[in-house]
C-alpha positions, -999 to +999 in steps of 0.1 A: -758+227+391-724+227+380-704+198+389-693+201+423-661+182+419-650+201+392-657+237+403-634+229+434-605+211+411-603+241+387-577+263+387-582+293+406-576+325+391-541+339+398-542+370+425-517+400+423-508+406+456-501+445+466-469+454+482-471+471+511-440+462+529-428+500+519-459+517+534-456+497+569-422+489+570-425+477+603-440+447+599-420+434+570-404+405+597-437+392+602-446+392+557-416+371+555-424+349+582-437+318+564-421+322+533-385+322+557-398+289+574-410+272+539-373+279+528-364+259+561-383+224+547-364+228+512-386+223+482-381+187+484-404+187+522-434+205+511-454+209+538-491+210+544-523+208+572-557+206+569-585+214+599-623+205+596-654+210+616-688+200+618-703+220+645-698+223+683-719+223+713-732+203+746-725+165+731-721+138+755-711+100+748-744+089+769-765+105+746-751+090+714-754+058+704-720+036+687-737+036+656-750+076+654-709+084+668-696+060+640-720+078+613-701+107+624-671+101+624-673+086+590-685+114+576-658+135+590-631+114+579-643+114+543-644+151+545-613+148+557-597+127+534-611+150+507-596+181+515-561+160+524-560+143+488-564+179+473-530+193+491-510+155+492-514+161+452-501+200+456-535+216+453-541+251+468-560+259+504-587+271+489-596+240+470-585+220+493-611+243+519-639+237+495-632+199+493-634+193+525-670+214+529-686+197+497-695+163+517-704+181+547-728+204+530-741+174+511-746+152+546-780+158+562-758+154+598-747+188+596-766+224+596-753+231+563-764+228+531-791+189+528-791+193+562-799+226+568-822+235+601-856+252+592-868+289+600-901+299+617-914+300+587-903+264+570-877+273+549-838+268+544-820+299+548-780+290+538-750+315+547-716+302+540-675+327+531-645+316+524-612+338+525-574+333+508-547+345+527-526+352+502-545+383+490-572+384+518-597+381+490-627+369+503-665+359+493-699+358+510-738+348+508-767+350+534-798+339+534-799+319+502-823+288+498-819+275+461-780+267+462-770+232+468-734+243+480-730+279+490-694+276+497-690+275+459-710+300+454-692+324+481-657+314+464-674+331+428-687+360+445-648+362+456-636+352+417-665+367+396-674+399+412-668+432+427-679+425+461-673+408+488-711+400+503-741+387+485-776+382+498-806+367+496-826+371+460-794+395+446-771+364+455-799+339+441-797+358+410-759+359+409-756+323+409-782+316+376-756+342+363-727+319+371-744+289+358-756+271+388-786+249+390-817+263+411-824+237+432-856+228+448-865+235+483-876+197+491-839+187+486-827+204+521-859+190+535-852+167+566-876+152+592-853+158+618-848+193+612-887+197+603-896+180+640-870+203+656-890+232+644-925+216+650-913+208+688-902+243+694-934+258+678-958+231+698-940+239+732-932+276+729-892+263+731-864+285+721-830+271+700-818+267+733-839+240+743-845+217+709-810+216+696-780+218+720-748+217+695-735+239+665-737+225+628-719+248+611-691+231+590-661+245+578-619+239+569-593+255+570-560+243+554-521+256+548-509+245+510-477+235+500-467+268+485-473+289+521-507+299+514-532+296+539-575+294+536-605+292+556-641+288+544-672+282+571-705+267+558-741+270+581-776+270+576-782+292+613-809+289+639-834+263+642-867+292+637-845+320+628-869+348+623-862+387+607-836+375+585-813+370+614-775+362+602-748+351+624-712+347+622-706+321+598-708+342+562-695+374+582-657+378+573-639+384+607-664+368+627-668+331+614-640+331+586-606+348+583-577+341+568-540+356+565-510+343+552-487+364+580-508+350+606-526+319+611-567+308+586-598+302+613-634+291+608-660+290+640-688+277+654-707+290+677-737+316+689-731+335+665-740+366+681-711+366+703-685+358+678-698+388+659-692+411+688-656+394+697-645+395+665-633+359+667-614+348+635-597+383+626-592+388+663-571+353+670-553+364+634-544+395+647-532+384+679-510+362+670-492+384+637-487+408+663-470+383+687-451+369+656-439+403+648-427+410+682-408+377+685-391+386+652-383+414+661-362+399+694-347+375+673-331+400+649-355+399+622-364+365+617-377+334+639-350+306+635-356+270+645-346+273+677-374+301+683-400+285+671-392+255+688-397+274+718-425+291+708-442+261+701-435+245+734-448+278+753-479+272+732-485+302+718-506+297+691-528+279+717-532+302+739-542+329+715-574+313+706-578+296+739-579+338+748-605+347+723-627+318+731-627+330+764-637+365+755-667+346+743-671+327+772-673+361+794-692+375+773-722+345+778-712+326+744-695+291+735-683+275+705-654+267+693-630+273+659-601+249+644-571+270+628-540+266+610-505+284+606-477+291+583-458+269+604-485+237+599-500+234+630-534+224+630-552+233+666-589+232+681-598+256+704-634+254+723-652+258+753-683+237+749-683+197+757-670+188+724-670+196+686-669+175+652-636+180+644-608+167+624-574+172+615-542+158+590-509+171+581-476+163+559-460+149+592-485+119+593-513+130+615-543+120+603-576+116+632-610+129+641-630+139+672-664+144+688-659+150+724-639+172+742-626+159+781-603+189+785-603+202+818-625+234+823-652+220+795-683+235+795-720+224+797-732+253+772-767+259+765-764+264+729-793+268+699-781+248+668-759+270+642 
């Protein structure tokens, strides 16, 4: 295919933003929120974050070995690192977002991409979207199985078409169109992922029972110049059947992003992020409790607010809130997400969750497990 490396470096194609301050003049404290707090740093502080994650679910240090945690926590770091580098050298969210997915989708630790889990029927079915918050211009594709990295491919259905959601054959064909390689099905092939599907075929097993953690990668990241972006990255269900999709390529479900309000990617039974909403609905929460804190402070959040704001937590708890939706609901999983003020935050209610996380303030570290009080045990198929 195209070279990876330099379909995430190119320049991305300038987006006219519509103005409609004048038709809901109401929320015009909360559009000017984090271009009000960029003025704040001066031009001479850019500031920047970066999120990542490679999947959460029931992981527990007695059933990992050193070695298996240190594979994966290399491999998060280098994804890591590659989405940083991208916004320390002033690159945009969005190719920083892509950066950071490329090495996951090209491990075979994760369910995405090489390392793909299998359907009934002994294939690699690949879902992956990606949003920019600075237009809310967003890409999709389900159900492909001849594209090495779909998260590129979702990023041209956002840049080279009309649409917004591509799938299957029609978003095979889209990408020969776009000059990508076809690539062969025995490069997502895995033995690990093969005997996960032969052990739930030989002992009438659900996902459930042969895979207990999420794979799903994805990154989200704030730029230097404000702009926020979130891309997610699966290969779904070990023995997904009837073209079942869940929430990873669904905009609003697995990927959202918003420049007024915060960029999320999840991970998780799908099924119940679909029906909470989760990305658009932890958005949405928190621009409207950004407006309303605007709004008491006269029109604009000073430092003093925020401060405060950020010692209540607030962004916190607003995912902490969805993810518990889920968890009422019979669901787990988890999603990382950044804001226009830089924070970079985990929320999820499983026993831990691949995750990573590096800013313009120094902070620079990965994660497996979780140890928060009120952690879950979650039976939870692979996604």
């Amino acid at each position: 295919m195209m070279g990876a490396s330099g379909l995430v470096m190119q320049a991305m194609k300038t987006q006219i933003i519509a103005a409609l301050a004048a038709t809901f003049a109401f929320l015009a404290p909360v559009a000017a929120i984090a271009d009000n707090h960029a003025d704040e740093h001066g031009e001479d502080a850019p500031r920047w974050s970066i999120a990542i994650h490679g999947g959460a679910g029931t992981l527990s240090p007695d059933n990992m070995t050193p070695e298996r945690r240190a594979e994966y926590e290399a491999a998060l770091q280098v994804a890591l690192d590659a989405g940083a580098q991208v916004l320390k050298n002033g690159g945009t969210a969005m190719e920083a977002v892509q950066a950071a997915i490329l090495p996951m989708e090209d491990s075979e630790l994760f369910n995405a991409g090489r390392g793909a889990v299998f359907t009934w029927e002994g294939e690699n079915e690949l879902d992956a979207s990606i949003m920019d918050g600075r237009d809310r211009s967003a890409g999709a594709v389900t159900g492909v199985t001849t594209v090495r990295n779909p998260i590129l491919l979702a990023d041209k259905v956002r840049t080279e078409s009309p649409h917004v959601f591509l799938m299957g054959e029609g978003a095979e064909q889209f990408a020969v169109k776009q000059g990508f390689d076809v690539t062969p099905p025995e490069y997502f092939y895995t033995q690990r992922r093969m005997e996960s599907l032969e052990r739930m075929k030989a002992e009438a097993l659900s996902s459930l029972d042969v895979d207990h953690k999420f794979g799903t990668v994805g990154a989200v990241a704030l730029d230097s110049q404000g702009n926020l972006a979130a891309g997610t990255s699966t290969g779904g269900m070990t023995g997904k059947r009837w073209g079942r999709i869940g929430d990873a390529p669904v905009i609003g479900a697995g990927t959202y992003a918003d420049n007024r309000s915060c960029a999320v990617s999840a991970t998780g039974w799908g099924e119940y992020f679909i029906r909470v909403g989760v990305a658009q609905e932890i958005c949405t929460r928190l621009r409207m409790t950004l407006y309303r804190e605007a709004y008491a402070s006269g029109g604009d959040l000073n430092d003093q607010h925020r401060a405060w704001m950020r010692e209540q937590g607030v962004v916190q708890k607003a995912a902490d809130a969805v993810m518990a939706e889920v968890k009422e609901l019979g669901g787990d999983g988890g999603v990382i997400l950044v804001t226009p003020d830089g924070d970079a935050l985990f929320s999820f209610n499983t026993t831990g969750m691949y995750r990573g996380r590096a800013t313009s303030d120094g902070v620079n570290e990965v994660a497996i497990f979780g140890g928060e009080e009120g952690s879950g045990t979650g039976n939870t198929p692979d996604h």
